[in-house]
C-alpha positions in Angstrom: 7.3 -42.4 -10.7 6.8 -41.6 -14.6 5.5 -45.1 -15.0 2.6 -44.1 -12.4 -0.9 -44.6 -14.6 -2.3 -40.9 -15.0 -5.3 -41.6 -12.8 -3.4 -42.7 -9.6 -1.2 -38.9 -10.2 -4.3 -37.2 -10.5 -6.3 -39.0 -7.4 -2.6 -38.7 -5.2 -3.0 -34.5 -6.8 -6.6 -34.2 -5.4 -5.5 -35.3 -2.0 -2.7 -33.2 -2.0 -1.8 -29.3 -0.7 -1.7 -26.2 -3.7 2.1 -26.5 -2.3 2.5 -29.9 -3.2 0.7 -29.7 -6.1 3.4 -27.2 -7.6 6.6 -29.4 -6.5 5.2 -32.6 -8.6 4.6 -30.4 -11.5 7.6 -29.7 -11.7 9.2 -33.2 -11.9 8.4 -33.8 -15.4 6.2 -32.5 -18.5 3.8 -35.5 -17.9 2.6 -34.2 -14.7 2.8 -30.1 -15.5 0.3 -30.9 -17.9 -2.0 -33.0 -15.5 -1.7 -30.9 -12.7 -3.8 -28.6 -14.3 -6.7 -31.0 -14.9 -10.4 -30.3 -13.5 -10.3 -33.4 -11.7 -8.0 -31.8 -9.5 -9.2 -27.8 -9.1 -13.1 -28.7 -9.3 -12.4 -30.1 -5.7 -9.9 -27.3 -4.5 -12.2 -24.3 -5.8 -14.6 -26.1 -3.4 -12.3 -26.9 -0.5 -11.3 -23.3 -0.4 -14.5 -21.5 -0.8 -17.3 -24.2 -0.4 -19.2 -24.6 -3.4 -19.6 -26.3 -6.1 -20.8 -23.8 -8.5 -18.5 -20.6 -9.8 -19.9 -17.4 -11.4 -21.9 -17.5 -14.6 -19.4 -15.1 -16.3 -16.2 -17.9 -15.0 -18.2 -21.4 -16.6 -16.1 -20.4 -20.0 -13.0 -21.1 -18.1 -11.1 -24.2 -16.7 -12.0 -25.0 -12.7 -8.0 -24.3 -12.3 -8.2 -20.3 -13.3 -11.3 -20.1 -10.5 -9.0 -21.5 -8.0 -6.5 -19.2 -9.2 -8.5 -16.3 -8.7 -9.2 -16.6 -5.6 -6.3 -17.4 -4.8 -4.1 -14.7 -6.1 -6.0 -11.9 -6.8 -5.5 -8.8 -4.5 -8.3 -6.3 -3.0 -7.5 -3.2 -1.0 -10.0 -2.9 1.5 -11.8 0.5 2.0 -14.8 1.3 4.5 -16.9 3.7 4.3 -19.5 4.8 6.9 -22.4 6.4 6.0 -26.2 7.0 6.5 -29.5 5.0 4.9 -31.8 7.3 2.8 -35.2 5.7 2.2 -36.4 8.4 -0.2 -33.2 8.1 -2.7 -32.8 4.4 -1.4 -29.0 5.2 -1.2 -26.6 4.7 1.4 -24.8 8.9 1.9 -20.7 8.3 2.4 -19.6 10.4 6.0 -16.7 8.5 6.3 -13.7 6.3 4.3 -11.1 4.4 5.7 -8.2 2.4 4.2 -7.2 -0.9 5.8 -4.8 -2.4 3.1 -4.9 -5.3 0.5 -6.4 -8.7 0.5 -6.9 -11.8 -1.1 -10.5 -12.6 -2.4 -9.7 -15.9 -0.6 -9.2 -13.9 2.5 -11.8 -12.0 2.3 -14.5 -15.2 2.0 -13.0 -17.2 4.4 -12.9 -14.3 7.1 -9.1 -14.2 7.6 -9.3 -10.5 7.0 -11.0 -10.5 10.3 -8.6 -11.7 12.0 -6.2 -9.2 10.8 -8.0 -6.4 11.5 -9.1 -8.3 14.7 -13.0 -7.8 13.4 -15.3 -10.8 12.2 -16.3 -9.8 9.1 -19.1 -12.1 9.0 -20.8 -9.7 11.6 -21.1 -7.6 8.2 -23.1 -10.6 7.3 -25.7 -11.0 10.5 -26.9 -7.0 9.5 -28.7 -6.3 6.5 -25.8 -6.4 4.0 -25.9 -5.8 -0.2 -23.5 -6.0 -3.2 -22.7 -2.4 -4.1 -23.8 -1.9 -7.8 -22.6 2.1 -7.7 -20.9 4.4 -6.3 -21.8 7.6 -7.1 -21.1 11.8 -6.2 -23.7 13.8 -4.8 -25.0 17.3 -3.7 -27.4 18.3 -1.1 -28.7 20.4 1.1 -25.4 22.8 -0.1 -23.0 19.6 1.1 -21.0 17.2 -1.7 -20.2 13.4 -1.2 -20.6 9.9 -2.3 -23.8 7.6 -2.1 -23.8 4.2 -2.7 -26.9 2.1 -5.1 -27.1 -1.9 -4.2 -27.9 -5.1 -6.3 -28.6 -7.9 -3.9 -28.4 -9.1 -0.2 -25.5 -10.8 1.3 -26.3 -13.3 4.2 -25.2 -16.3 5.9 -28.0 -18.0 4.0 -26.4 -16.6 0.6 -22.8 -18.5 -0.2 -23.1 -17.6 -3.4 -23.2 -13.5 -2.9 -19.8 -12.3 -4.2 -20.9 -13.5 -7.8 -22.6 -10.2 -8.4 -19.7 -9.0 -8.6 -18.9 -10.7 -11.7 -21.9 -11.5 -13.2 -24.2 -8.2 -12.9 -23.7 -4.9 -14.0 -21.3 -3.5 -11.2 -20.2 0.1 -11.9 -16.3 -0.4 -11.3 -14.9 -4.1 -12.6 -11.9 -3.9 -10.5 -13.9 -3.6 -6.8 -15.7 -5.5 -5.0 -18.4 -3.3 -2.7 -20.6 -4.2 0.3 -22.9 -1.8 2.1 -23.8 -2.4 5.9 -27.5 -0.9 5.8 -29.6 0.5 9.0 -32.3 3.1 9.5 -31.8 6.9 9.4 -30.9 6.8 13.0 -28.1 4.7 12.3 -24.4 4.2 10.5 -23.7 2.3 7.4 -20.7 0.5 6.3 -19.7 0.3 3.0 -17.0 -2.2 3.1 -15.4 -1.6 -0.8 -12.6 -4.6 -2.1 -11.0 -2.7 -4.8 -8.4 -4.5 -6.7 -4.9 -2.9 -7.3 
């Protein structure tokens, strides 16, 4: 197999599982140093999340650490409920709840749903934003959290969770989404935070 022409282990690489990947990396220093060519995670960062394009902020890097992250990296997921104000145009915090930790991968291809036995993509149907801030307030003699967004999230919009790495989100190490309705109604604000 060590006489194999580099292009035929890269194309039989492409076609194969993250799993399998590993195990022929492994057979000699030839092929650990291929399996880690662009070739090969250009079309897995789009076979596990869709798209073609990554974050502005993750171009410097090679397609194989954007596969990674997604991956690999952990999120412990936290929802808040809360109400719309139109005059602060801020979501108010009433309540938080912790439902454990999750992959980013998980999260964008809606197996986190099916742990929790919800569809987070319902999140996506509603009026749904990036969380830019997260931020302590006081009013009306009452303390709690309000939340200020960047932009929407939609079915439309693929591409929404790269706000959170390249605009100015308050804490690096969460990811945040708000659920937004009238006065007369609740808010979720779903909030990834990594551990």
């Amino acid at each position: 197999m060590n006489d194999l022409p580099e292009e035929l282990v890269l194309n039989i690489m492409r076609f194969s599982t993250i799993s399998t990947i590993a195990n022929i990396s492994a057979v000699c220093k030839k092929y650990n140093s291929l399996h880690r060519d662009n070739v090969i995670w250009e079309q897995k960062y789009t076979e596990i999340c869709g798209l073609d394009t990554r974050p502005m902020t993750w171009r410097k890097y090679p397609w194989y650490l954007a596969a990674k992250i997604l991956l690999t990296k952990k999120y412990n997921l936290i929802v808040y409920e809360g109400k719309y104000d139109s005059y602060h145009d801020s979501v108010f915090v009433e309540f938080c709840c912790n439902y454990g930790c999750f992959k980013l991968y998980d999260i964008l291809t809606n197996k986190v749903g099916e742990i929790l036995n919800k569809n987070i993509k319902d999140f996506l149907v509603k009026k749904t934003q990036v969380v830019q801030k997260v931020t302590k307030f006081a009013r009306y003699g009452q303390e709690g959290l309000m939340v200020r967004t960047l932009s929407e999230v939609s079915n439309f919009n693929s591409t929404w969770w790269f706000e959170l790495f390249d605009k100015k989100i308050d804490d690096k190490k969460a990811i945040k989404l708000v659920v937004i309705f009238d006065n007369n109604f609740i808010a979720d604000d779903c909030c990834f935070q990594q551990i």
